[in-house]
C-alpha positions as a Markdown table, in Angstrom:
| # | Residue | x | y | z |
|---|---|---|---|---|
| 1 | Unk | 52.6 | -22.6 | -48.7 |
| 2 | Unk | 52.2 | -24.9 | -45.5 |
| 3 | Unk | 54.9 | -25.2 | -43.0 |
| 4 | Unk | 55.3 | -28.1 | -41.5 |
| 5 | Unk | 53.2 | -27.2 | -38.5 |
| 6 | Unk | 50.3 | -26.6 | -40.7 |
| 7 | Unk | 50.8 | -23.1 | -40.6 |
| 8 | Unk | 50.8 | -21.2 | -43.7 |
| 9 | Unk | 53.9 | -19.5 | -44.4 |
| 10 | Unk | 54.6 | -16.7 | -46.9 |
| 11 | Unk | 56.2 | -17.4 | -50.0 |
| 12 | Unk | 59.8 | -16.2 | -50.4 |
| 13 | Unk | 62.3 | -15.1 | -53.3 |
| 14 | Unk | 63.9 | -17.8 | -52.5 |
| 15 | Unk | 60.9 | -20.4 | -52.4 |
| 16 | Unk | 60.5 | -19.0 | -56.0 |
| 17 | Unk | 63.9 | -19.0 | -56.7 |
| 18 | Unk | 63.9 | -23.0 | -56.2 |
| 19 | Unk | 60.9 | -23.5 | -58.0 |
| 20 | Unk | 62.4 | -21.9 | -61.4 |
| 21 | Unk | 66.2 | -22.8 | -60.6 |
| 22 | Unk | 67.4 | -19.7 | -60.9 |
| 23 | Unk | 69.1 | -17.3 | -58.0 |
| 24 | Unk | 67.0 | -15.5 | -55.6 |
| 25 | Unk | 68.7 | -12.0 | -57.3 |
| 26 | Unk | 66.9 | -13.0 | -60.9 |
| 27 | Unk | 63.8 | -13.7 | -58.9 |
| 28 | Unk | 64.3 | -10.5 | -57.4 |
| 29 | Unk | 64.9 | -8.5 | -60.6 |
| 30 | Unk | 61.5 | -9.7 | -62.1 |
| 31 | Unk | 59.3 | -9.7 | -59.4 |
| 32 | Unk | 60.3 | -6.7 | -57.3 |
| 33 | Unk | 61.5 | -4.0 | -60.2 |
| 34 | Unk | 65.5 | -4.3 | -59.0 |
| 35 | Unk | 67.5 | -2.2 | -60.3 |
| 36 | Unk | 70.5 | -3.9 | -61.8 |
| 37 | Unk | 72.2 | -4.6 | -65.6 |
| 38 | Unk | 71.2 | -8.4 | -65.1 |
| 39 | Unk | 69.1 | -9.4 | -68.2 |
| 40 | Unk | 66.5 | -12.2 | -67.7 |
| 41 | Unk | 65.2 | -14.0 | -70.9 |
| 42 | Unk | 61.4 | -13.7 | -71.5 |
| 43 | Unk | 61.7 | -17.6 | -71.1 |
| 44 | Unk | 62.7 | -17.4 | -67.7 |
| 45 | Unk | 61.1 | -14.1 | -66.9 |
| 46 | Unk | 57.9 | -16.4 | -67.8 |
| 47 | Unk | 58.3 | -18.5 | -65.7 |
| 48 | Unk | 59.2 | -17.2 | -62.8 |
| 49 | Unk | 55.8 | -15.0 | -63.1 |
| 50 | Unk | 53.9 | -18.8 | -63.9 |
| 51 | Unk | 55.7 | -20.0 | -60.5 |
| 52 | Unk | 54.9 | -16.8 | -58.5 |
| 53 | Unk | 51.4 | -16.9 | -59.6 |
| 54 | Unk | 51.1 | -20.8 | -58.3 |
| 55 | Unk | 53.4 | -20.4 | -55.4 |
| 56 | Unk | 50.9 | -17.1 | -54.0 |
| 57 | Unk | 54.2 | -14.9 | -54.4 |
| 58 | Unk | 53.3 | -11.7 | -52.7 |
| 59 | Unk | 56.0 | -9.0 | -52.9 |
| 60 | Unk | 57.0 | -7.1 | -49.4 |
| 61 | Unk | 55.2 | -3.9 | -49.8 |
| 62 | Unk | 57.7 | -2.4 | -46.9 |
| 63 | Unk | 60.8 | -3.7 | -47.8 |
| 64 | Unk | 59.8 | -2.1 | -51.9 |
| 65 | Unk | 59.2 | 1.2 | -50.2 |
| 66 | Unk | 62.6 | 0.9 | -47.8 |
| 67 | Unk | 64.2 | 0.6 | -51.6 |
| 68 | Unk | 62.4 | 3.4 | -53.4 |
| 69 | Unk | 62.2 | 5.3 | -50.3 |
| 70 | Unk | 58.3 | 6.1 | -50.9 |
| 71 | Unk | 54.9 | 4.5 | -50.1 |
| 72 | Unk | 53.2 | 6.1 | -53.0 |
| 73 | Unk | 50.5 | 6.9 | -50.5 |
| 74 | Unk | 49.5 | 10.2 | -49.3 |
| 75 | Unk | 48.1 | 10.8 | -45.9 |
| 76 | Unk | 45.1 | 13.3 | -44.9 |
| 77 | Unk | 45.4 | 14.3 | -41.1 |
| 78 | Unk | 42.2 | 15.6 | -40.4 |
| 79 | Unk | 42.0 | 17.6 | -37.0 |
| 80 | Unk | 38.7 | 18.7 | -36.7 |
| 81 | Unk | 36.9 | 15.0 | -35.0 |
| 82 | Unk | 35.8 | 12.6 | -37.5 |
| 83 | Unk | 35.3 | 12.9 | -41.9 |
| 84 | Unk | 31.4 | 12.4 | -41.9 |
| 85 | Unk | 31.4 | 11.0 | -45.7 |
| 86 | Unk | 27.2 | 12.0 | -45.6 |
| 87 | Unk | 28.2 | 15.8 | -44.3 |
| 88 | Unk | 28.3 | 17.4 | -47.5 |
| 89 | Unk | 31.7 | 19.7 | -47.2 |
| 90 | Unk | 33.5 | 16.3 | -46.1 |
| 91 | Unk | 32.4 | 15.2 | -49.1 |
| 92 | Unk | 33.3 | 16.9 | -51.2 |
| 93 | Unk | 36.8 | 17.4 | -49.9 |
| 94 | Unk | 37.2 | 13.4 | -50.1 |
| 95 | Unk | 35.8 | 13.4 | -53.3 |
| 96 | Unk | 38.5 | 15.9 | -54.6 |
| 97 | Unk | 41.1 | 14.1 | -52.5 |
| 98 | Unk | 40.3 | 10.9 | -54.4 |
| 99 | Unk | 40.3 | 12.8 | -58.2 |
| 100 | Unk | 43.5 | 14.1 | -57.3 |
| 101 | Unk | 45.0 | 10.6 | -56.1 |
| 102 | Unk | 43.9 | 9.2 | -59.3 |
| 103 | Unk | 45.4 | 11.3 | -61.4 |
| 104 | Unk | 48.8 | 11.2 | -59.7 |
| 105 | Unk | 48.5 | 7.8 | -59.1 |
| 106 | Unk | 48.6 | 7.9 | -55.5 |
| 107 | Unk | 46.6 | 6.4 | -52.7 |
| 108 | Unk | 45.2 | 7.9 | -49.6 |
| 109 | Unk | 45.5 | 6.8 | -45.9 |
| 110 | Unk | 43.3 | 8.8 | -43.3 |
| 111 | Unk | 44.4 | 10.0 | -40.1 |
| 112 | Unk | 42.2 | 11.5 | -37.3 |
| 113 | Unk | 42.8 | 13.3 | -34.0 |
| 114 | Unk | 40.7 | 11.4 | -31.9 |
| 115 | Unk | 41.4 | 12.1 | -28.1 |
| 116 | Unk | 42.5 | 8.5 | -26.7 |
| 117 | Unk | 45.6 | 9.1 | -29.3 |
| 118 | Unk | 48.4 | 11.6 | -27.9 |
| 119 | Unk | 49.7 | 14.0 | -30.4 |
| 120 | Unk | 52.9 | 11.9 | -30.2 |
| 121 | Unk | 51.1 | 8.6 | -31.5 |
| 122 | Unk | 49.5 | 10.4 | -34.3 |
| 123 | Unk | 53.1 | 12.4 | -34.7 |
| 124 | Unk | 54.6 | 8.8 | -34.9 |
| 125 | Unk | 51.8 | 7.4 | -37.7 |
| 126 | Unk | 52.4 | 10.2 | -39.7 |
| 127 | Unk | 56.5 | 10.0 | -39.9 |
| 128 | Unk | 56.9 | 6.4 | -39.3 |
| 129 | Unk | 57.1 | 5.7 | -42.9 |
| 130 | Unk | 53.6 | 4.9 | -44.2 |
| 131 | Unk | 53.2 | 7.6 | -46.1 |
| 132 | Unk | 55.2 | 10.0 | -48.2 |
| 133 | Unk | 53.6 | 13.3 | -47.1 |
| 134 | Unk | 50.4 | 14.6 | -46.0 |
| 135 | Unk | 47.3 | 17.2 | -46.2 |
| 136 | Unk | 46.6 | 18.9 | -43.6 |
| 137 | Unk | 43.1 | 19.7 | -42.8 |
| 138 | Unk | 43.3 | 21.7 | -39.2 |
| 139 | Unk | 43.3 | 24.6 | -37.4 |
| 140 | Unk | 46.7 | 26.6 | -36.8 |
| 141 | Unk | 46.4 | 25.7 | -32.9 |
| 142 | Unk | 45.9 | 21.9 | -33.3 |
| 143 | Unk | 48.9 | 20.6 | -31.0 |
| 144 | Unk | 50.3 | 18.2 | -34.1 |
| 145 | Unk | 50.4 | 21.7 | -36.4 |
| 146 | Unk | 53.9 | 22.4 | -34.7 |
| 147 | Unk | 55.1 | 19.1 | -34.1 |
| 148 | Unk | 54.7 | 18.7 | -38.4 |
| 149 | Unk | 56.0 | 22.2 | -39.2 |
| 150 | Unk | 58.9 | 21.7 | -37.4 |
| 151 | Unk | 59.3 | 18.0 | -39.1 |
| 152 | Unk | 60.9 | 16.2 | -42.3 |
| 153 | Unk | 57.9 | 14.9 | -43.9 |
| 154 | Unk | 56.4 | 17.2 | -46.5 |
| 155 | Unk | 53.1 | 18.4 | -45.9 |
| 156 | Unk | 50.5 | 20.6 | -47.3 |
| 157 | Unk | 47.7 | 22.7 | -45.2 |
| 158 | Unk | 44.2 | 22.8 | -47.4 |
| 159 | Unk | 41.1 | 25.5 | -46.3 |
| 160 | Unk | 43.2 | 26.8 | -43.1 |
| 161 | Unk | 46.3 | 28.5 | -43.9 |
| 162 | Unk | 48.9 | 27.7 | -41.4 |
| 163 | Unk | 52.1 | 29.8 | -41.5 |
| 164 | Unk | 55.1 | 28.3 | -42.5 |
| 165 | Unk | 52.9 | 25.2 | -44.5 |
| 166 | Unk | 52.5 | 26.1 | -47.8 |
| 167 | Unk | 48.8 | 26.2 | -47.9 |
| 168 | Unk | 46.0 | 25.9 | -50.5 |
| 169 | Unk | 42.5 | 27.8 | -49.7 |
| 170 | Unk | 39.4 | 29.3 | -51.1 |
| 171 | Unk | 39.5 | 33.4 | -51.2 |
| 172 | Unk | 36.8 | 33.8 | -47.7 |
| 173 | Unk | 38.2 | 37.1 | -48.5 |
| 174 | Unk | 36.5 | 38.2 | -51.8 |
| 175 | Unk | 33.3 | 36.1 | -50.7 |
| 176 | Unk | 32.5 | 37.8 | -47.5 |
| 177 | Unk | 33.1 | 40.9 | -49.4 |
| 178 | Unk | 30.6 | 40.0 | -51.9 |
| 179 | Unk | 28.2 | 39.5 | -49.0 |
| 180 | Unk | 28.4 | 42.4 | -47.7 |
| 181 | Unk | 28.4 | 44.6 | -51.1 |
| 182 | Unk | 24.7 | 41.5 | -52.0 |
| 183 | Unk | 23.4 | 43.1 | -49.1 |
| 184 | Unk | 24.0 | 47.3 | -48.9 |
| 185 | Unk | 22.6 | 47.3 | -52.1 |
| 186 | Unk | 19.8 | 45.6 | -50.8 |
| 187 | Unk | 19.1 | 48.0 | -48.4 |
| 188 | Unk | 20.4 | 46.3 | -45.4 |
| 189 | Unk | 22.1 | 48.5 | -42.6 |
| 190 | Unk | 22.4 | 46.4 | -39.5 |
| 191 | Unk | 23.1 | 42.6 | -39.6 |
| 192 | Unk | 23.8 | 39.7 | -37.9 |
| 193 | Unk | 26.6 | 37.7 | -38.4 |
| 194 | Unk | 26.3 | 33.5 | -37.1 |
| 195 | Unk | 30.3 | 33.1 | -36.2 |
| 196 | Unk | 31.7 | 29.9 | -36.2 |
| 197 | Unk | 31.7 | 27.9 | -32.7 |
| 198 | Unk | 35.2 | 26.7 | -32.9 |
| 199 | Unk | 38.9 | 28.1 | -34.0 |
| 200 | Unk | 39.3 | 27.4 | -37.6 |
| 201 | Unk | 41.4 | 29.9 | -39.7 |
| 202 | Unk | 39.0 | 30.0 | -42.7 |
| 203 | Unk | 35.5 | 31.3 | -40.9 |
| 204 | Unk | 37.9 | 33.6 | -39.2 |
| 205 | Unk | 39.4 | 35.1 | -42.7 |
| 206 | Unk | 35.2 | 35.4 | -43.4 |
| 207 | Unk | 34.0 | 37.2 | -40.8 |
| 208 | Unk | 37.0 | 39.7 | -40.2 |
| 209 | Unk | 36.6 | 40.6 | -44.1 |
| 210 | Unk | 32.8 | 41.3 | -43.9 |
| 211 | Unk | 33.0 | 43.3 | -40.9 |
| 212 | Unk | 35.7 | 45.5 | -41.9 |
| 213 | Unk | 33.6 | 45.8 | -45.4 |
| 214 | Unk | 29.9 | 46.3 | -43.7 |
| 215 | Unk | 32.4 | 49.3 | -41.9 |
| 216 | Unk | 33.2 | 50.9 | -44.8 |
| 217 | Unk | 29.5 | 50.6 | -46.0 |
| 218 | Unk | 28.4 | 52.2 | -42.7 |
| 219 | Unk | 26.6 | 49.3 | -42.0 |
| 220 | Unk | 26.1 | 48.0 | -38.3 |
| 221 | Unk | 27.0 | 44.2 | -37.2 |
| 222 | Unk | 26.0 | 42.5 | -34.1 |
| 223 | Unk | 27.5 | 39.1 | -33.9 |
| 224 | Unk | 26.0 | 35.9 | -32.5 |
| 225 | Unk | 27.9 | 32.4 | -32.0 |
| 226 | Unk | 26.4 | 28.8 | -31.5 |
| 227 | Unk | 28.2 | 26.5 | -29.4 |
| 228 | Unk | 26.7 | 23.9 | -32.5 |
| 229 | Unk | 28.7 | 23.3 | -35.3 |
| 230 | Unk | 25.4 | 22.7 | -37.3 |
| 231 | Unk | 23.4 | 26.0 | -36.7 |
| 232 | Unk | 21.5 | 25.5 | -33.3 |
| 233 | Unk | 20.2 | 29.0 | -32.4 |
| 234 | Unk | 20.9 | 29.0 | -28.7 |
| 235 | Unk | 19.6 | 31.6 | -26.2 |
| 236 | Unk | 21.8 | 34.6 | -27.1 |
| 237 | Unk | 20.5 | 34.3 | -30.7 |
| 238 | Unk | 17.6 | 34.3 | -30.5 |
| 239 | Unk | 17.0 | 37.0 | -28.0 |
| 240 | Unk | 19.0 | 39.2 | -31.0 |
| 241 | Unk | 16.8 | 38.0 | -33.6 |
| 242 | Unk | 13.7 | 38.5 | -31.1 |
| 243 | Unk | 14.6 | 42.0 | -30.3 |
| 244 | Unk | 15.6 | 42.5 | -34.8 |
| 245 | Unk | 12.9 | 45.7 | -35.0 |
| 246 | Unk | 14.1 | 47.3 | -31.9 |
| 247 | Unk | 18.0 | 46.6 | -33.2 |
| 248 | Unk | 17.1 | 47.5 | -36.5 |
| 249 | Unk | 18.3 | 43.9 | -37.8 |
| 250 | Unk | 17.0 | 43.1 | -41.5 |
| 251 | Unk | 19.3 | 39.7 | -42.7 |
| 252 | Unk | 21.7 | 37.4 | -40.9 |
| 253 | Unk | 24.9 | 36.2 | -42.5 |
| 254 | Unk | 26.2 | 32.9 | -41.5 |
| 255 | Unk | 29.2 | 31.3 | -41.2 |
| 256 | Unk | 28.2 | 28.2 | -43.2 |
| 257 | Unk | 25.7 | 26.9 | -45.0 |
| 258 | Unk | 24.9 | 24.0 | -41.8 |
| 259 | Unk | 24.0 | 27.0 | -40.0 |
| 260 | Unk | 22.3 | 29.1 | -42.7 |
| 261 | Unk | 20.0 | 26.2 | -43.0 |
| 262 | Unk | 19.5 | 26.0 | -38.8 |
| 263 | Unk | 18.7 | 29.5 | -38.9 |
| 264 | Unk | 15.7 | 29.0 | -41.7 |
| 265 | Unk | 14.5 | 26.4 | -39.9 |
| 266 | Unk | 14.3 | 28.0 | -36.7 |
| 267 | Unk | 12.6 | 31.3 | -38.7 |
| 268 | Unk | 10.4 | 28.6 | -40.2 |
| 269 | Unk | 9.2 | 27.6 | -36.9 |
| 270 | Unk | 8.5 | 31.3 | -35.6 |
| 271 | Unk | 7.1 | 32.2 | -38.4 |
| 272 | Unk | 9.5 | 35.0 | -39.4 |
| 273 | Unk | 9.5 | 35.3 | -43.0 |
| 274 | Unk | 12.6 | 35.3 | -44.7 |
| 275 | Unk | 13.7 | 37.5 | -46.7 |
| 276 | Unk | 11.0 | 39.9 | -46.1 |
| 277 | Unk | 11.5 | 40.2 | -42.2 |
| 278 | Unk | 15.4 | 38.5 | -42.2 |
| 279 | Unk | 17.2 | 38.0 | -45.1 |
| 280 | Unk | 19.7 | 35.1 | -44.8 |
| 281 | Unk | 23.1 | 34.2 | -46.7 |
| 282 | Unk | 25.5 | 31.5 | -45.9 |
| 283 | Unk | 28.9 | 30.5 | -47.4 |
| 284 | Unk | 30.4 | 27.4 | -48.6 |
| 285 | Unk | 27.6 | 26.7 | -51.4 |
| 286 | Unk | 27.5 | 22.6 | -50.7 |
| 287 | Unk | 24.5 | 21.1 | -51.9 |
| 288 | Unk | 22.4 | 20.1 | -49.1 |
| 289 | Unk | 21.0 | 16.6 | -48.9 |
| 290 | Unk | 17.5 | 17.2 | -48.2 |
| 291 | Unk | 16.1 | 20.2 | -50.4 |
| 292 | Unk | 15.5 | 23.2 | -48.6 |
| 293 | Unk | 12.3 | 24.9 | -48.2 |
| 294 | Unk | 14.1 | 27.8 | -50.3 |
| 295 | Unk | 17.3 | 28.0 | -52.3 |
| 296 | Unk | 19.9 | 29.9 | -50.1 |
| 297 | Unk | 21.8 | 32.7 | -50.9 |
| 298 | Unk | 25.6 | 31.5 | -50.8 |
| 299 | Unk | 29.0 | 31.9 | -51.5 |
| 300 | Unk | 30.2 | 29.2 | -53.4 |
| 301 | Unk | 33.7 | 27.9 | -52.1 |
| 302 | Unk | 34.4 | 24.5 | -54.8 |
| 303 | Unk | 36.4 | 22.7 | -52.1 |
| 304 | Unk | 36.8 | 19.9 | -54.6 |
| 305 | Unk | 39.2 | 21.6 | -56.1 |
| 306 | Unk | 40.5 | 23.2 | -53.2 |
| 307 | Unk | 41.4 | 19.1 | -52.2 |
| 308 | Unk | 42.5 | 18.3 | -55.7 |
| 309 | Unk | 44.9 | 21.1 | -55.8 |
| 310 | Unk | 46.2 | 20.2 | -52.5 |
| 311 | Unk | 47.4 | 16.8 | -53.5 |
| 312 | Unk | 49.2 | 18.4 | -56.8 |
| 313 | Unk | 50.6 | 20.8 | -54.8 |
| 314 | Unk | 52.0 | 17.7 | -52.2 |
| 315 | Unk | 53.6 | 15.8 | -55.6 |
| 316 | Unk | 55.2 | 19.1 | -56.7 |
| 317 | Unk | 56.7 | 18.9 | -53.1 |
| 318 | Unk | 57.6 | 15.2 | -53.2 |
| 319 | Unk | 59.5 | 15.5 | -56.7 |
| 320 | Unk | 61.5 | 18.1 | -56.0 |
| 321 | Unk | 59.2 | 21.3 | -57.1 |
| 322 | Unk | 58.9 | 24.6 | -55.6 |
| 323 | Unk | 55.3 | 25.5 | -53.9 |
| 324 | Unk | 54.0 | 28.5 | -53.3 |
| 325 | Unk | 53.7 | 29.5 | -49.8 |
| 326 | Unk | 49.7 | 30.2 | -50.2 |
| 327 | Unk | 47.2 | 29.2 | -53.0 |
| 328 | Unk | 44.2 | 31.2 | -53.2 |
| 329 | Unk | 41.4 | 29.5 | -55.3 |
| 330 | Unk | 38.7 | 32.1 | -56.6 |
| 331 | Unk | 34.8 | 31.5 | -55.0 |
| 332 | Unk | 31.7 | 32.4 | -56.4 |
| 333 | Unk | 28.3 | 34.2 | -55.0 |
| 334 | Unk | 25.3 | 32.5 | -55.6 |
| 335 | Unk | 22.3 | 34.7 | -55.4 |
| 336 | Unk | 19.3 | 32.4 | -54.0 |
| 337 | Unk | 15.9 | 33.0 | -52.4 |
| 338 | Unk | 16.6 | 33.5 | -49.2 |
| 339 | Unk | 18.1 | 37.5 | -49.8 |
């Protein structure tokens, strides 16, 4: 509609409400789902759809939720930078984010901690009524992780448990375990563990369970950590891996996959043959995106359904429904090449 500035205005109940003849309340009733016992005719509830559709009716998406007191949109705070939609673990977590939306009829709005927003501006977003609840994919010392705990709006923590959040994960646990069990019977004595670069609750649950394993196997670990989230063997590492013989060091176990794959390139490039001079094994069990020179040895972690199960768990929690305070999703080993 055109005001008479030449502006365009939005088109109100009421504008439609003149159109058809009827009160702005009937308009209401039809267009906007209010509740009341007023019965429309399907003559008039006809046309006042025909004059909504000419008129460029759009309901007030804010003022519906007010009413309902939802959104019908779920949020994902992500606290860990930015979702890299070609990195394959972020996608698969948006992937089962998205499957789970769709089958609870929800949608999804993304929240980041990028630094130039203070945790109260992101504290704000996520309780200022956009959203109904969110997932929550950080670490338990991110700065908003208590600000959310101690908070209204429902929430669910996905692949880092967070205490008091009920929280959904894959078993690290049971994988590492596996590792470690893959790699005494394979003769191995005296490893060396790649341990994540930053805090996150999930490569902490893997390493803590291999090494108290590889202990009970009598087996040896040295432990090595990038400063790279992707796998870069920096100086420290590579002195390890150049003194392996003297050490007695026969296979590496990584935190991830990204950096399973760094360390066979860099083996690649120094001409250490894996696995006959350094067996390798990652975790997470994402497809890469270029196909590696040789199929790793993994734990697979399905983090699609890790996400998935996150959002049921977030409508169990919107309706009413009691959560378990941790969800523990089984993983898989994957016996490769590379072992």
């Amino acid at each position: 509609m055109i005001a008479r500035n030449g502006t365009t205005k939005s088109v109100t109940l009421k504008d439609v409400a003149e159109r058809v003849n009827v009160s702005p309340f009937t308009v209401s009733v039809v267009l906007n789902g209010s509740k009341s016992n007023t019965r429309v005719s399907p003559a008039t509830r006809e046309r006042i759809l025909e004059a909504a559709r000419e008129m460029g009716y759009t309901p007030n998406v804010l003022a519906r939720a007010l009413r309902k007191s939802s959104t019908n949109i779920l949020g994902l705070y992500f606290g860990y930078g930015h979702l890299e939609p070609h990195d394959p673990f972020h996608a698969e977590v948006l992937t089962g984010l998205q499957r789970g939306c769709e089958a609870c009829n929800k949608d999804l709005m993304i929240h980041y901690s990028f630094h130039r927003y203070s945790v109260d501006e992101v504290f704000g977003e996520l309780t200022g009524g956009k959203i109904d609840g969110v997932v929550l994919i950080a670490a338990p010392g991110d700065p908003l992780v208590s600000r959310v705990r101690g908070s209204n709006l429902p929430v669910i923590a996905m692949t880092d448990a967070i205490q008091g959040i009920p929280s959904i994960v894959a078993d690290d646990a049971a994988g590492s375990t596996a590792i470690a069990n893959h790699l005494h019977e394979k003769g191995h004595r005296t490893v060396l563990y790649r341990a994540c670069p930053g805090e996150s609750d999930s490569a902490s649950r893997r390493q803590r369970a291999f090494e108290a394993r590889a202990s009970e196997l009598g087996m040896t670990t040295f432990v090595g950590r990038t400063s790279d989230w992707r796998g870069r063997v920096e100086e420290a590492e590579a002195d390890l891996i150049a003194r392996r013989r003297e050490l007695g060091i026969t296979a590496a176990v990584c935190w991830g996959d990204p950096s399973a794959h760094a360390l066979l390139a860099y083996c690649k490039g120094n001409r250490i043959a894996v696995p006959d001079e350094l067996a390798i094994v990652g975790f997470n069990g994402i497809e890469s995106p270029v196909e590696p020179a040789k199929v790793l040895t993994t734990v697979r972690a399905y983090w699609s359904n890790v996400a998935q199960g996150a959002v049921h768990l977030l409508v169990n929690r919107l309706e009413g429904r009691e959560v378990p305070s941790l969800t523990v999703l089984p993983v898989e080993f994957s016996l490769g090449e590379t072992s």
